[in-house]
C-alpha positions in Angstrom: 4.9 5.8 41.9 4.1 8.5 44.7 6.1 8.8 47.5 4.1 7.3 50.7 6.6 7.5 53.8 9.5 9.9 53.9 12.2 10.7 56.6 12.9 14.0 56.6 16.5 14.7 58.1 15.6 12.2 61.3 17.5 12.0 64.4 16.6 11.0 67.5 18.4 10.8 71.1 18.1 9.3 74.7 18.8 10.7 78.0 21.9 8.7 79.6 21.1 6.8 83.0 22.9 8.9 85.7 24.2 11.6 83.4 23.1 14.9 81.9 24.8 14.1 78.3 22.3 12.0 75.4 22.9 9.1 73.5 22.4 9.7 70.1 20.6 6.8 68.1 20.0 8.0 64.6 21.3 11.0 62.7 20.1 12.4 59.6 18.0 10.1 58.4 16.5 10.4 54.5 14.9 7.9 53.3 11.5 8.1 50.9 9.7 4.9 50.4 6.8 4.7 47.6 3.3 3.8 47.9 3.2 -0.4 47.4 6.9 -1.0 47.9 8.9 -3.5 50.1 11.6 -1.9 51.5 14.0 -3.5 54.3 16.0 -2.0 56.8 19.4 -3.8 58.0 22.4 -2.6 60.0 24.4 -4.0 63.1 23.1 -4.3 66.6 22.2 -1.1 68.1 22.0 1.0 64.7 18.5 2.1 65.4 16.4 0.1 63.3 14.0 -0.6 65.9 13.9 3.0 66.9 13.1 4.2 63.0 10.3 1.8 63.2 9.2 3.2 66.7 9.1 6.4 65.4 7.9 5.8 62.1 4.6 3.9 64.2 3.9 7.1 66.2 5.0 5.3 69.4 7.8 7.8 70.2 8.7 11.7 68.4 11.8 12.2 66.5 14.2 14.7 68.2 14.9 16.5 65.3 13.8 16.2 61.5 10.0 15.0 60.8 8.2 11.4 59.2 5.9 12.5 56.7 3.2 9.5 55.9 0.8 10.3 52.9 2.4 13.8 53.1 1.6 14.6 56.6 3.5 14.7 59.5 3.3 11.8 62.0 2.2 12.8 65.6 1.7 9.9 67.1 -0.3 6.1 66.4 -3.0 5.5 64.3 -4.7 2.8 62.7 -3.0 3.7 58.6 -0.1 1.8 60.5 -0.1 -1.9 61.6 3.0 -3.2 63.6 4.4 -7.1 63.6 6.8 -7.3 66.4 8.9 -10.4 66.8 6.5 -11.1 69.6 3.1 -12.5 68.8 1.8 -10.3 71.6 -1.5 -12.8 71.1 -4.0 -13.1 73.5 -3.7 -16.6 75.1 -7.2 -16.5 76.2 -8.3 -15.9 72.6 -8.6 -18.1 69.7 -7.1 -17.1 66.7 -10.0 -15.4 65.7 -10.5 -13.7 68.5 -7.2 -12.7 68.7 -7.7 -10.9 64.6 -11.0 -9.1 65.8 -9.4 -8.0 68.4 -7.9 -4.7 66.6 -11.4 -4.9 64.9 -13.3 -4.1 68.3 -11.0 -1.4 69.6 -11.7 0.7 66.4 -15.6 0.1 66.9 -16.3 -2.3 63.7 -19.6 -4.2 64.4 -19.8 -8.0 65.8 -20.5 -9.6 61.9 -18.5 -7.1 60.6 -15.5 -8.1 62.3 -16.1 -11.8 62.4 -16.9 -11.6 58.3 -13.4 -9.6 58.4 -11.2 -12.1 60.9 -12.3 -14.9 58.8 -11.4 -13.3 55.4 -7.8 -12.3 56.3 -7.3 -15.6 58.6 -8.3 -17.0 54.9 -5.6 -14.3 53.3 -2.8 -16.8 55.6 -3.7 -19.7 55.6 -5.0 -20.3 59.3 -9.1 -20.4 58.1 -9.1 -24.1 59.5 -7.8 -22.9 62.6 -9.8 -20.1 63.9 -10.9 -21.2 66.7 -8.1 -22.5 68.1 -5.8 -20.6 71.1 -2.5 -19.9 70.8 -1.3 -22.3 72.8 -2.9 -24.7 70.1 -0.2 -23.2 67.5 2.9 -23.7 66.4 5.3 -20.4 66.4 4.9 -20.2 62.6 1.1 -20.1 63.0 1.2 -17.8 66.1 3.3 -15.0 63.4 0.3 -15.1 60.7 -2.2 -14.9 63.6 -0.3 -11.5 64.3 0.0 -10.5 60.7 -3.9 -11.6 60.3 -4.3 -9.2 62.8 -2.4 -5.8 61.8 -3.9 -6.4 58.1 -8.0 -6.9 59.3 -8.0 -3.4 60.4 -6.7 -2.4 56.4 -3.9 -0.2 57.3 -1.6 1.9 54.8 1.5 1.0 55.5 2.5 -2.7 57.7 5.6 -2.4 59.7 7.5 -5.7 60.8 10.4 -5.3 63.3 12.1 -8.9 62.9 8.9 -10.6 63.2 10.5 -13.9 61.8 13.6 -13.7 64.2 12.6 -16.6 66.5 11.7 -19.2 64.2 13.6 -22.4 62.9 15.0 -21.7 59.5 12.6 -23.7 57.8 9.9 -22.3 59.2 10.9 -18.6 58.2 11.3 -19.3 54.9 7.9 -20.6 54.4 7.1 -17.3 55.9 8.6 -15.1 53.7 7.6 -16.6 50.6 3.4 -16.2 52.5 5.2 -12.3 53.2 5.8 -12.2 49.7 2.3 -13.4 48.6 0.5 -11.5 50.7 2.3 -8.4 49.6 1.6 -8.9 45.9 -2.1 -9.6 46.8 -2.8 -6.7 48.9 -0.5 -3.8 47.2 0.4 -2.7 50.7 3.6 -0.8 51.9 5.9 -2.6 54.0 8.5 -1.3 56.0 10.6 -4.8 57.3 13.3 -4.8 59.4 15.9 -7.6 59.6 19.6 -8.5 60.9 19.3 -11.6 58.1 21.1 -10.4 54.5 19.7 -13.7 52.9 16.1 -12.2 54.1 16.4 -8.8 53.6 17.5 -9.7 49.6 14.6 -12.1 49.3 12.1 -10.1 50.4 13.2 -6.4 49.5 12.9 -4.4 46.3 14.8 -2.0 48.2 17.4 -2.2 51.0 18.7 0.3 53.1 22.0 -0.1 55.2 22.2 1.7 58.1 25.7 3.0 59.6 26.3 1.7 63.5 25.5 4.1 66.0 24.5 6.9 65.1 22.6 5.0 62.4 22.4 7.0 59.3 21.8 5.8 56.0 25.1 4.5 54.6 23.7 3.1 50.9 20.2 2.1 49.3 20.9 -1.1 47.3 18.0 -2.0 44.3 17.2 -5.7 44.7 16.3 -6.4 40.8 15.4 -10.3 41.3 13.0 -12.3 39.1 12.0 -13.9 42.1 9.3 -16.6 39.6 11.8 -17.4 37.6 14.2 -19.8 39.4 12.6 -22.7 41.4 15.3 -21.8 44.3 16.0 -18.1 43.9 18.5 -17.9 46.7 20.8 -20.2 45.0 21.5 -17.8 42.0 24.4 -16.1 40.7 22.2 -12.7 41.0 21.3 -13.7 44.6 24.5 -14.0 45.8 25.7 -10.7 43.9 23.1 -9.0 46.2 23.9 -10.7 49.4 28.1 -10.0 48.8 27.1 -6.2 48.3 25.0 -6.0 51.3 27.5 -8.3 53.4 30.6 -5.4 52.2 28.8 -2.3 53.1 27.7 -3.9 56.7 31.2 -5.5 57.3 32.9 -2.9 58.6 29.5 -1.5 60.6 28.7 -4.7 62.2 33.1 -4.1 63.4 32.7 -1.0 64.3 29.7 -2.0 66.4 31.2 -4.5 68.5 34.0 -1.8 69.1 31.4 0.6 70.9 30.5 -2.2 72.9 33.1 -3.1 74.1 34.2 0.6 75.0 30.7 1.0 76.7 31.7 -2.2 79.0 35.1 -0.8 79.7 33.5 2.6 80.3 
């Protein structure tokens, strides 16, 4: 399987309010992720997921190293990468189809085109019997496929998810991971997720990658080997919890050393 994202010795720093020194978020960071795989991020508070994903999306340059994406260097947005933040970020004055065409109409697709295309991938979650109601009309469940509707119409590469299931009742997120999951086998497309859940980042991964706390570097890749249709509950096997009890020890003393560098930047 060819490689379709890699991190090429990433770090990346921020200026210091009131100070000449730099806080340094990520360190060395080299990672290759193929073409069509699921691969999760996890790490303590303040590791720099978000900022990988930041960087990764073109919204921000890396301060040192490069992010290759179909073996070119990444200079800034585009439309081969579509973002679900943990925010719907919908448009309350828009129904949900509105809301999917939206994307559609900044990149210049034609009325029918667009419509044919918000309706198809509203189909592709579920919400086709919902179209043309407003957000306000959803629940928060329905809200987060609205938003995933959305970055998939437009047919990007690669889909990037920064804890986009993080505010929703437990329930709820499950049913959305297992849609995740479908969604992901139908449309062969790259996802980079990231997630402070172990129980999600196992269900959903093929491949997880543990990130150190701050600076966040890559501390281990764990291989999730799961026959995920085989087992009516899945999370309740022996091979499930193996997974989650590796993932829980490598973060363990992380998520410690974490809270530490809080508390020092309190006391500071």
């Amino acid at each position: 399987m060819s490689t379709k994202i890699s991190f090429d010795g990433v770090g990346h720093t921020f200026p210091i309010r009131g100070s000449h020194d730099r806080l340094t978020a990520l360190e060395d960071i080299d990672l290759d992720i193929a073409d069509g795989e699921f691969a999760v991020l996890v790490g303590p508070s303040g590791c720099g997921k978000s900022t990988l994903l930041d960087l990764l999306a073109g919204l921000s340059a890396p301060s040192s190293g490069r992010i290759l994406l179909n073996g070119e260097p990444v200079s800034g947005p585009g439309v081969d990468r579509g973002i679900v933040f943990q925010q719907y970020a919908l448009l309350p004055w828009r129904t949900a189809q509105g809301n999917v065409e939206f994307g559609l109409e900044a990149t210049g697709v034609p009325k029918r085109e667009r419509a044919e295309r918000a309706r198809e991938y509203l189909e592709l979650v579920d919400l086709a019997a919902f179209a043309d109601r407003h957000p306000h009309e959803l629940s928060g469940g329905m809200k987060q496929r609205v938003a995933i509707a959305r970055s998939l119409a437009y047919d990007p590469d690669v889909l990037l998810m920064d804890e986009p299931f993080a505010a929703l009742d437990a329930q709820t997120r499950e049913s959305l991971q297992d849609e995740l999951r479908r969604i992901w086998r139908r449309t062969g497309k790259t996802v980079v997720f990231i997630t402070h859940g172990i129980d999600e980042a196992v269900y959903l991964g093929q491949r997880v990658a543990v990130l150190t706390s701050r600076p966040g570097r890559i501390k281990s890749i764990v291989e999730v080997d799961l026959d995920r249709e085989a087992a009516d509950d899945i999370r309740s096997t022996p091979e499930f919890a193996q997974h989650r009890h590796e993932i829980w020890s490598l973060l363990h003393d992380e998520v410690v050393r974490a809270q530490e560098q809080e508390k020092e930047a309190v006391s500071a």
